[in-house]
Every structure is written in C-alpha cells, then in structure tokens.
N, C-alpha and C positions, 0 to 999 in steps of 0.2 A: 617163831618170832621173826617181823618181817629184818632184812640187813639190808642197812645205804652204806654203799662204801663211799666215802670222799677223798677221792685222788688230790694230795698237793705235790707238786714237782718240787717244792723245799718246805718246810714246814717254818712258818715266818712264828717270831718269838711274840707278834702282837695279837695271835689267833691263839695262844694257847689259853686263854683264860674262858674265849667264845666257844670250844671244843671241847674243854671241859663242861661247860654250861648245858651245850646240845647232849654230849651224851647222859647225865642224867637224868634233863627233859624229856628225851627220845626214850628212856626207861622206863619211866613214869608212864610212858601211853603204849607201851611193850614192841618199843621199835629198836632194832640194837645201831648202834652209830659205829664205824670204824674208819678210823684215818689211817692213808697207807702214804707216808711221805718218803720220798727221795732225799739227794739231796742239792748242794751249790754247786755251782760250776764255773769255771772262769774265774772272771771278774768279781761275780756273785759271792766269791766267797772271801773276799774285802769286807763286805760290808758287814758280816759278822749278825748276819740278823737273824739267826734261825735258833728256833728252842727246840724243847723236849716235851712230851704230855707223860710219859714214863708209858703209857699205854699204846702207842700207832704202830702201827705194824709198817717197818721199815725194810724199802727196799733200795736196788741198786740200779738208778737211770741210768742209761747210757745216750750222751752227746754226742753231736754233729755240731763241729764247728764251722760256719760259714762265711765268716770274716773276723773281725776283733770285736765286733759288736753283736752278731746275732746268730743263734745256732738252734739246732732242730732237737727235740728233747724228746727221747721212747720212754717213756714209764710203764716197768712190767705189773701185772696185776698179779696179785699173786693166790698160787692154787688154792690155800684156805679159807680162800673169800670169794671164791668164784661162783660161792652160789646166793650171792645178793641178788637181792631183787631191783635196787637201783643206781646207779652209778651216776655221782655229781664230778664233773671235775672242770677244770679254769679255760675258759674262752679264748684260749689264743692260739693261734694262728701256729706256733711252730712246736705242739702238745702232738706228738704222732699218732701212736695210742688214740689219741679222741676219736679219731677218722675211723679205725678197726673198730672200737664198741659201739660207735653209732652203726656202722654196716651191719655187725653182726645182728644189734635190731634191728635194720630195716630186712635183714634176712629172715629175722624171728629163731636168731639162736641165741640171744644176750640177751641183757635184761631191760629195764626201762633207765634212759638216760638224759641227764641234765646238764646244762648249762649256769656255769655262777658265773657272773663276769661285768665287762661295763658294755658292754654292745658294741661297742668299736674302739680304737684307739685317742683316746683322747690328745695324746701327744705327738701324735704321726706327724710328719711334715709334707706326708702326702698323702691327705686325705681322700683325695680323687683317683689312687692308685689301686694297682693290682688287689695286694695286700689286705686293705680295705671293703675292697668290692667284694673277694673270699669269703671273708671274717661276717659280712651283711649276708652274703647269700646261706652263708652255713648256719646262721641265725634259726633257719627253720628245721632243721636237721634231728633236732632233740623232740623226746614229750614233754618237758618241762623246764621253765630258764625261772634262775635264781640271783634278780636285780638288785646291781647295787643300790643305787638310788632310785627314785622319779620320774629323772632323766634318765638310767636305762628304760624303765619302765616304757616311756615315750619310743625310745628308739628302736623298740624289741616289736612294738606294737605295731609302729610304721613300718615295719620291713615283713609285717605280715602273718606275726603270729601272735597265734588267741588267746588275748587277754587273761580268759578264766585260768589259764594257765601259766601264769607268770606271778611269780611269789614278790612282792618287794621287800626288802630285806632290810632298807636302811642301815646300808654297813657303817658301822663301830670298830673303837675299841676300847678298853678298861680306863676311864679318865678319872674314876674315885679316886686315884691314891694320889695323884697331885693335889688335889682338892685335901687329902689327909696329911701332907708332905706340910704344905703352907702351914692351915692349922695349927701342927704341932712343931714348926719350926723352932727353934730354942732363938731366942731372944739377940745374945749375943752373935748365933751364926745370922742372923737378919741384918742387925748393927754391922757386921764387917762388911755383908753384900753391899748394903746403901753405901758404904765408904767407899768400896770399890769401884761402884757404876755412878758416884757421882749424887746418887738421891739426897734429895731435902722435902721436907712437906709439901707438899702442892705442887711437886714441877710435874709438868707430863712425861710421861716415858712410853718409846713407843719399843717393842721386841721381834725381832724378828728368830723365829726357832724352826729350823729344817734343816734337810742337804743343799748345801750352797751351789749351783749349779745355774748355767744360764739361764732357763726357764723359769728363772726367780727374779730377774728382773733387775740383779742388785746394782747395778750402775743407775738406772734408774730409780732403785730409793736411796741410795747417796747423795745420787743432786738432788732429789725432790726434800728426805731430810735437811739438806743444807740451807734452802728454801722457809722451812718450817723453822730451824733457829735462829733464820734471820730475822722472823715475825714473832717466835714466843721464843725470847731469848733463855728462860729456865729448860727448853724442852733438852731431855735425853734420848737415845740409842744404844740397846741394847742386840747384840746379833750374835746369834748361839746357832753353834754347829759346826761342819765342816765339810768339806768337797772341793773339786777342781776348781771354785772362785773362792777359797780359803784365803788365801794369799791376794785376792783383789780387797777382798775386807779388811785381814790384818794391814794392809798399807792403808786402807781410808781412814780406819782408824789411829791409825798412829799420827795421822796429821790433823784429828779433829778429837781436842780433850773430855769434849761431852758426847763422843762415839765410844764403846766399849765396846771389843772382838773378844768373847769369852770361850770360842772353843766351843767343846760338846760337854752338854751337862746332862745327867739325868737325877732322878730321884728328887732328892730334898734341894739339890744347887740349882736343877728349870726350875721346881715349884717356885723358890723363893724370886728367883728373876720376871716369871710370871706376875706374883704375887706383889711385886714392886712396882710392876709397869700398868699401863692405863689403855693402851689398844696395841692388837697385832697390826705389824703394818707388813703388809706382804702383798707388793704391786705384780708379782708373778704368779706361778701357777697354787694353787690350792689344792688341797688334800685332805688327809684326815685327819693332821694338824690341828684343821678348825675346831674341833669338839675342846683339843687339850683347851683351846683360846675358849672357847664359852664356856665349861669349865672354871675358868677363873674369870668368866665376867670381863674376860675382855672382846670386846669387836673387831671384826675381822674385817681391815678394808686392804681393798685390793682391784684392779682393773678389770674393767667388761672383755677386752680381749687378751689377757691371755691364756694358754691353753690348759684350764683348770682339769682336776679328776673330777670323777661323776659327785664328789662329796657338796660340789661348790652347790647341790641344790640345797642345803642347809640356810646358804647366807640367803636374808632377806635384807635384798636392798635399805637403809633407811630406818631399817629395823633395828636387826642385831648384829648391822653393820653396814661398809660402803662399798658399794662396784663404781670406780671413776675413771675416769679415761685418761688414756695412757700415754700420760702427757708429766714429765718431770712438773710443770706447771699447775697443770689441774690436779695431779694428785694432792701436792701442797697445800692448796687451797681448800682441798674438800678436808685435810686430816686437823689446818688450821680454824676450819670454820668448826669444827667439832671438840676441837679443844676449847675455844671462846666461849662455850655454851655448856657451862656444865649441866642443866638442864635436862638437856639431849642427849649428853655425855651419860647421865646418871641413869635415862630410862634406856640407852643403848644399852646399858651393861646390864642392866635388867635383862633385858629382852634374850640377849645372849647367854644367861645364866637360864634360862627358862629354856632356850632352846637345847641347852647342853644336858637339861633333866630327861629331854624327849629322846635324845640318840644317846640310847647305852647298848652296853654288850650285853646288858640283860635283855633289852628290846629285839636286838638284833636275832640272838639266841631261839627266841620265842618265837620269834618269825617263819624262820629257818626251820623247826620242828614242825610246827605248822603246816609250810611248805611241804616240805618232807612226806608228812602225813596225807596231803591231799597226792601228791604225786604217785606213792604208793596205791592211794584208793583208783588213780586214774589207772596208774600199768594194772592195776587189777581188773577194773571194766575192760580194759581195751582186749585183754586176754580172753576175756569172757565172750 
C-alpha cells in the first residue's frame, strides 16, 4: 500500500475534520495517509489552536529562535514512516527539514516530495526581499505543489512550474456546524443576543469576527462604521474576537451604544451573532473567515488593497460581495449603497450562500486525495 506522509509543524484544530476525511478517502483507493505533527512554540502557543486526530504520529521539533518574531523549525521524520513513498509538507521558508528531503530526492535517496502552501507570503512587508525571492525560487524544487487557492495556482505557474502538476485544492474548513448552531438555536438564547447587540426587525447589522490585529484595518471600519450610522441611522456593529487591537475596539465601543465588543465567541454564541447580522464588514485582510460569512449568507466586503490570504479568491466582486477602496469614505459609501437596496442585498446573500456550498472541507478533501493520487502515479513514472 502506497504512504504519504503529511508533515505539520503544529497540528491546527481546523484541519482535523479535513485529515480525517483524507485518510478515509485515501483508503478507499488503497493509499495509506499519515500525519506526523510537532508541536507550538513560542508565542504560538498563546493561541491555543492545536487539536488532536487520536491517530498522527507525534513528534518532537526542535526550535531556533531568531528574534521575538521569527525562528527556524527542524521537524524530525520519524524511522516508522520512512518508507513513504511521498512526503507533503508547508511552504515556508524557516521548515529545515524541507531542504534535507527535497536533496535527498534530488540525490535519489528520499522519496517523491510536495509542496502545500500559498506561493509566497502574502503578508510580508517586503515583498521585493531576500525572503521572498528564496521562497519563489524553491518554488521549483518539489514534484508536486498542493495550492491553496487559484491565486496559488497562478503564482506557482509563473514562477515556472508545470501546471499538470499542480493540484488545486481550494482550502476549507468545517462551516456546517454554524450553519446547524443558528438553526437549532433555542429561541430565548436568540431573544437575549438581539437585546444585547441592540437588534430590532429590519436594522442592518454589519460583524466583524477574527484576530483583532492591525491588518484588519479596524480604525479604518470605526470611522467608515460611524459614516454609515450617520446615513442608516438603525445600522448596528457587531465585533467578535480578540488581539493586540482588543482594547482599541473595547474603547470604540464603549463610546458608541450601537457598537458592541463581544470578545471571542464560538459555537452557538458566533452562529447566533452571525445569524443576526446582514454583511461581514472586514476593510482589512481576509482569510478563511469568508466561508464562515457565506455560510450564513452574509457578503463579505472588504478593500482592493489590503493584504488578503490566498482565500480572498472566493470573493467575487459585486457578486457575493464588495472589494472597495480604502478609503474610510468610500467604504461607507459602497456598505451604504448596499444596504439602500435590498434587492442587491437579497441576491448578494444568495450568491454568497451558493458560494459557501462550493468550498467545503468535503471538496477540499477530495481534492487532496486526488492530488495525492496523481503524485504517487508521477513519483512512480519518474522511477521508472
């Protein structure tokens, strides 16, 4: 039976449902799947975001710390699985290890290996840098790249490697259970949320749900919000989460009665805040986010420039949501002209529920096995 091992340097709690999924897939067509995760480090393990599959085979990375922000990470492979046949692991630039198993194939003593990843840094601040330039030129290093989105697809393809070989993957993750949260929300826990954030029939409510952090732009949808209550005076803000601009929100809210700072919610407490609001408003960077938002049918607007994850290929302008320019003004204007119009409003959230059907972790999954499958037939020709 052929073995892919899938190297994750932490094992994040929103792959375990897709990891599950692949390896019975990969069963099914008599491929075995093994994940071999590490684990946090630093900072990393603040954030509290790592689960369990009861089944990865776990080992012990060791770190290199290179300032407060960035450090170099060895992931050992370990002896019981060294006799895979293909090894996937994450595109970044301070993964040691990747450097050793891609040699060892280009020697022809390792096995056939891939890349998952987004093609470059989407958030770098210096994209014209060393870093960057590495990260494109190892681009061609692998037999096989395992793209986020579209947009890797494009950037994987420009930097010169062949297409037939590149899987797209259209990453996910598990968005059903908000979608089942809302539904079965008990009545009464509905009635105290609306009392809480302010809701009445008909006002707009716009949500903003992620890590609060500058890349989100949130001074920017505070004044642009303040803008929009000027013009629909029923409109709401809801802003769920938390980060090092926690505390810039709790004070904006505290000075505007129709802003609400809710902290971090999961489960039944985002669905239902979802479930009450009318569009994502999130002028900064985008992520995976968007699925939770289409999902519940709501549109995701947000700004042409800034520095989105590879997910932002989802939004279609106009469609199942807004890219507006990055302007406290113009945002305003484009969230006000779309509130005016229910119309618009109504086929947005269409569009956006129809798109949230298209990116699941089932899609994704299937992909991925898929992939999987053609990589192994290639390491198999090339051997030949």
């Amino acid at each position: 039976m052929p073995k892919v091992v899938i190297f994750q340097y932490r094992l994040f709690h929103y792959r375990i449902e897709l990891f599950n999924l692949m390896r019975a897939l990969a069963a099914e067509r008599g491929i075995e799947v093994v994940i071999v995760a590490g684990q946090a480090f630093g900072k990393e393990i603040l954030k509290r975001d790592e689960g369990t599959l009861g089944w990865e085979c776990r080992v012990k990375s060791l770190y290199f710390p290179i300032d407060e922000k960035k450090d170099l990470c060895w992931q050992p492979w370990p002896k019981q699985h060294r006799d895979a046949d293909l090894l996937v692991f994450m595109q970044e630039n301070r993964l040691l290890a990747n450097y050793w198993w891609i040699l060892r194939r280009r020697l022809g003593r390792g096995p056939a290996v891939a890349y998952w990843g987004h093609g470059k840094d989407f958030h770098t601040r210096a994209p014209g840098g060393l870093r960057e330039a590495w990260k494109r030129r190892a681009i061609r290093w692998v037999d096989w790249w395992f793209a986020y989105t579209s947009i890797t697809v494009d950037l994987v393809r420009e930097a010169g490697f062949p297409a037939q070989r590149i899987t797209l993957l259209n990453n996910a993750i598990d968005v059903r259970r908000i979608g089942a949260e809302w539904a079965n929300a008990p009545a009464d826990e509905v009635a105290r949320a609306r009392q809480r954030y302010g809701v009445i029939d008909g006002a707009p409510v716009g949500v903003l749900c992620g890590s609060l952090y500058s890349d989100k732009k949130l001074e920017l949808l505070v004044e642009a919000a303040d803008r929009i209550r000027q013009q629909c005076p029923d409109f709401l803000l809801i802003v769920i989460g938390d980060g090092p601009m926690g505390d810039f929100v709790r004070s904006a809210a505290a000075s505007r009665p129709w802003m609400t700072y809710d902290g971090v919610r999961f489960g039944r407490e985002k669905a239902i805040a979802f479930g009450l609001s009318t569009v994502m408003l999130n002028p900064g960077l985008v992520g995976l986010h968007i699925l939770d938002a289409f999902a519940m049918g709501l549109p995701m607007i947000t700004t042409t420039t800034a520095q989105h994850s590879p997910e932002i290929a989802y939004l279609v302008p106009d469609v199942n949501g807004l890219a507006l320019e990055e302007t406290p003004s113009a945002y305003a204007a484009g969230v006000v002209s779309l509130l005016r119009d229910p119309e618009r409003l109504a086929k947005m959230r269409d569009a956006a529920r129809a798109q949230g059907l298209k990116y699941t972790v089932e899609a994704m999954a299937k992909n991925f096995v898929d992939g999987i499958a053609r990589a192994l037939e290639f390491a198999g020709g090339a051997r030949r």
